[in-house]
Steps between C-alpha positions, in 0.01 A plus 500: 500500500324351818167604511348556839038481535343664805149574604613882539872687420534724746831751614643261706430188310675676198774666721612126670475320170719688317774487787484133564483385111694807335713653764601207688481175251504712176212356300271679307122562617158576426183496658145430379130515679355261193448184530527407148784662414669325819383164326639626136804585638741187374813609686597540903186558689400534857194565697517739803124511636306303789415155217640378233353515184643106363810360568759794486770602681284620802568791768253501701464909625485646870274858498787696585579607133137550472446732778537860576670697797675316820313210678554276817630183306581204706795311399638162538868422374508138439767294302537458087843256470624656756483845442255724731171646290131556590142545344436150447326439135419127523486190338368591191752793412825388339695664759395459877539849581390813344813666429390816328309577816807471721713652235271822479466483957908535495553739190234745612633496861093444559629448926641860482191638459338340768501679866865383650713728759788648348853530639626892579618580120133333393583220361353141487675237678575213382437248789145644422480336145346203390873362353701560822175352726545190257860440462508601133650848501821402349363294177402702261160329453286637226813391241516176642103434432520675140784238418302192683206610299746524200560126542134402464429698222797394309369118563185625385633694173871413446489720160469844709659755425724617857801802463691343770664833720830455657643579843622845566676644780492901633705640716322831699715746658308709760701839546310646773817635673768534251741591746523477870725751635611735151327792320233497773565889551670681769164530724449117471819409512610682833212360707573115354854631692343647806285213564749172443756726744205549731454100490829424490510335158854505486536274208212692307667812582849438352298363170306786479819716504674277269185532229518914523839435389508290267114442388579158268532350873144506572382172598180551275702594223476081320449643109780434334493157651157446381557645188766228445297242634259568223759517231669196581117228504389801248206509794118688407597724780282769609584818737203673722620819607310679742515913350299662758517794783595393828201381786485302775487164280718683216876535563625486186795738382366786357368447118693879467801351588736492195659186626187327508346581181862427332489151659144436364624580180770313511331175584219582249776433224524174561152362668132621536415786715201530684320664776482368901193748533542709843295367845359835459339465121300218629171679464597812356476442102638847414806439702554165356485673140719725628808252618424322186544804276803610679695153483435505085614826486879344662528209243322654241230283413213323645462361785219221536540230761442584881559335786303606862694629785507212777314306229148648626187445283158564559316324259313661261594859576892466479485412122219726414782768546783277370323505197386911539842571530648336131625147657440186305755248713455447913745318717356489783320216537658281793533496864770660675585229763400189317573359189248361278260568262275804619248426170568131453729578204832517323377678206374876432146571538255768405334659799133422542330736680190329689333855573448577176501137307740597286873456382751794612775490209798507763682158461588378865844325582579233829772508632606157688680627773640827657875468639317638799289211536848289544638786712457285821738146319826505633613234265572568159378097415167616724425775224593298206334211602163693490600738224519160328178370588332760380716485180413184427173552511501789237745247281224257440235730338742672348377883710668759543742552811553816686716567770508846699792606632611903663827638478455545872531149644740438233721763675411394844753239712253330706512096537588391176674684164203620322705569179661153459111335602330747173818404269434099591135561439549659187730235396321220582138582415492771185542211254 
């Protein structure tokens, strides 16, 4: 047990303690506000607070786990052993940096909630954040401090107790378009024909006529490859499907279509099910019940991860209704077109919600790259090579590693063979 002494415990100092020492490194914690049962304590001890007491192992503390609400916080990345961190602690603290600080600025998202303009889907960009600005988007930061902090401690106290946690690898499926051209309805379907003829998409055309007669021909239609892609690596593979009405951001087949809902179950007998909420549920918590409800009553039992449409967040708000709605597992964390670390991290993390200092109990998930982010490679090696980077990164703290692929540009011919580049991937980085 590695006791922890502060001048005050507050939300956040609590919330970032327990997901550096237990979440990410697996030790044990407490905390304590007395001095003398800091100085009783004969085991693993540190001191997180502006002075030391004696000659402990020595944090020293920034305010920002102290304070309340959002403030204007300058920042100054700098260089620990060659990885990028900021809020210098000094000489005296037994690591230069304080890392729960910069832990709890990139868990919390704490730049999100700061005035920023937002893209036409409202969503943060990413050349706006601190990590892209400082060239350290794609290392996954806050695990790579825990484990350098890890190091000292374990010089410090070699008898401590550490569950070591092991590399894992998921596989996401988004199914936001389950098929391109079949069981889109006769309505749909006949002005998808008008307009390619109208454009003279020849080549689309004689597809699209091809699909209405045979409907296993549809380009989109990759599950029972990915089904035996998962079989054969036996991958943690989960499927998003999209189960809402159709909008202007919503073109999904139909969730009355019997084809549909017999492919959902289907897949749900061999992997996870879950729900790609609608662009239109974004801020409408009764609708976003409502998909939810609907997909659980297809597979026939509950339905608790989610995943954003266009992977748009608005921080707090989006997982106040996550969590309204019955979710306890988000995907969504990551950036569209860049890979990287949105939060800093491989591994799952509670929500904090800075409005209301407190902990939301919806467990967050990054993803490390969208196939969309690659969409622009022409070269398989081009992906790989920075699939593998990334990969590597994840491999030495032992994080987890999630991929996000859709059945669409699986099924779409366009520079290189999307299928073969998510089999090689799988191959080559699940282990």
């Amino acid at each position: 047990m590695l006791l922890i002494y502060t001048h005050k415990i507050t939300p956040r100092f609590s919330y970032i303690m327990r997901q550096v020492f237990t979440r990410i490194l697996g030790i044990e914690i407490s905390f304590t506000t007395k001095v003398e049962d800091f100085i009783k304590h004969s085991g693993a001890k540190i001191t997180y607070t502006k002075k030391p007491l004696q000659n402990e192992f020595f944090v020293r503390s920034n305010d920002l786990l102290f304070e309340h609400g959002i403030n204007d916080i300058q920042i100054n990345v700098a260089d620990w052993e060659g990885v990028p961190c900021f809020f210098t602690a000094g000489e005296d603290s037994s690591v230069p940096y304080d890392i729960f600080s910069a832990s709890f600025y990139l868990l919390s998202r704490y730049e999100e909630y700061l005035p920023h303009v937002k893209d036409k889907h409202g969503r943060f960009s990413p050349k706006d954040s601190l990590a892209f600005k400082n060239d350290f988007l794609r290392l996954p930061v806050v695990d790579i401090w825990a484990n350098k902090l890890l190091d000292r401690l374990l010089e410090r106290f070699p008898d401590i107790k550490v569950k070591h946690k092991s590399y894992s690898y998921t596989s996401i499926i988004d199914v936001t378009a389950s098929h391109c051209y079949a069981h889109r309805g006769f309505t749909r379907s006949l002005a998808g024909f008008l307009m390619d003829l109208g454009n003279f998409r020849i080549r689309r055309l004689l597809t699209r006529i091809g699909v209405w007669f045979n409907p296993k021909r549809d380009p989109y239609n990759n599950f029972a490859f990915l089904i035996e892609t998962k079989k054969r690596y036996d991958l943690n593979c989960i499927f998003f499907f999209q189960f809402a009405s159709y909008s202007t951001y919503d073109k999904n087949v139909s969730p009355n279509n019997n084809n549909f809902r017999f492919l959902i179950k289907s897949i749900a007998d061999y992997c996870k099910v879950a729900l790609a909420t609608s662009y239109s549920s974004f801020d409408d918590t009764e609708l976003l019940k409502k998909e939810k409800k609907n997909l659980e009553g297809v597979i026939n039992r509950q339905v608790d991860y989610s995943r954003m449409r266009y992977n748009r967040v608005d921080f707090p708000h989006t997982y106040r209704n996550l969590v309204e709605a019955g979710f306890t597992d988000d995907f969504t964390m990551g950036y569209t077109h860049e890979i990287g670390f949105r939060a800093g991290t491989s591994f799952p993390f509670y929500l904090y919600d800075i409005n209301m200092e407190l902990q939301q109990p919806i467990r967050v998930h990054s993803f490390a790259f969208h196939d969309y982010a690659l969409h622009e490679d022409t070269k398989m090696n081009d992906i790989l090579e920075k699939v593998g980077s990334l990969y590597k990164e994840v491999k030495k703290v032992n994080g987890d590693f999630i991929s996000v692929f859709s059945n669409e540009l699986l099924g779409t011919d366009h520079k290189i063979n999307w299928k073969e580049t998510y089999a090689t991937i799988v191959k080559k980085y699940h282990v």
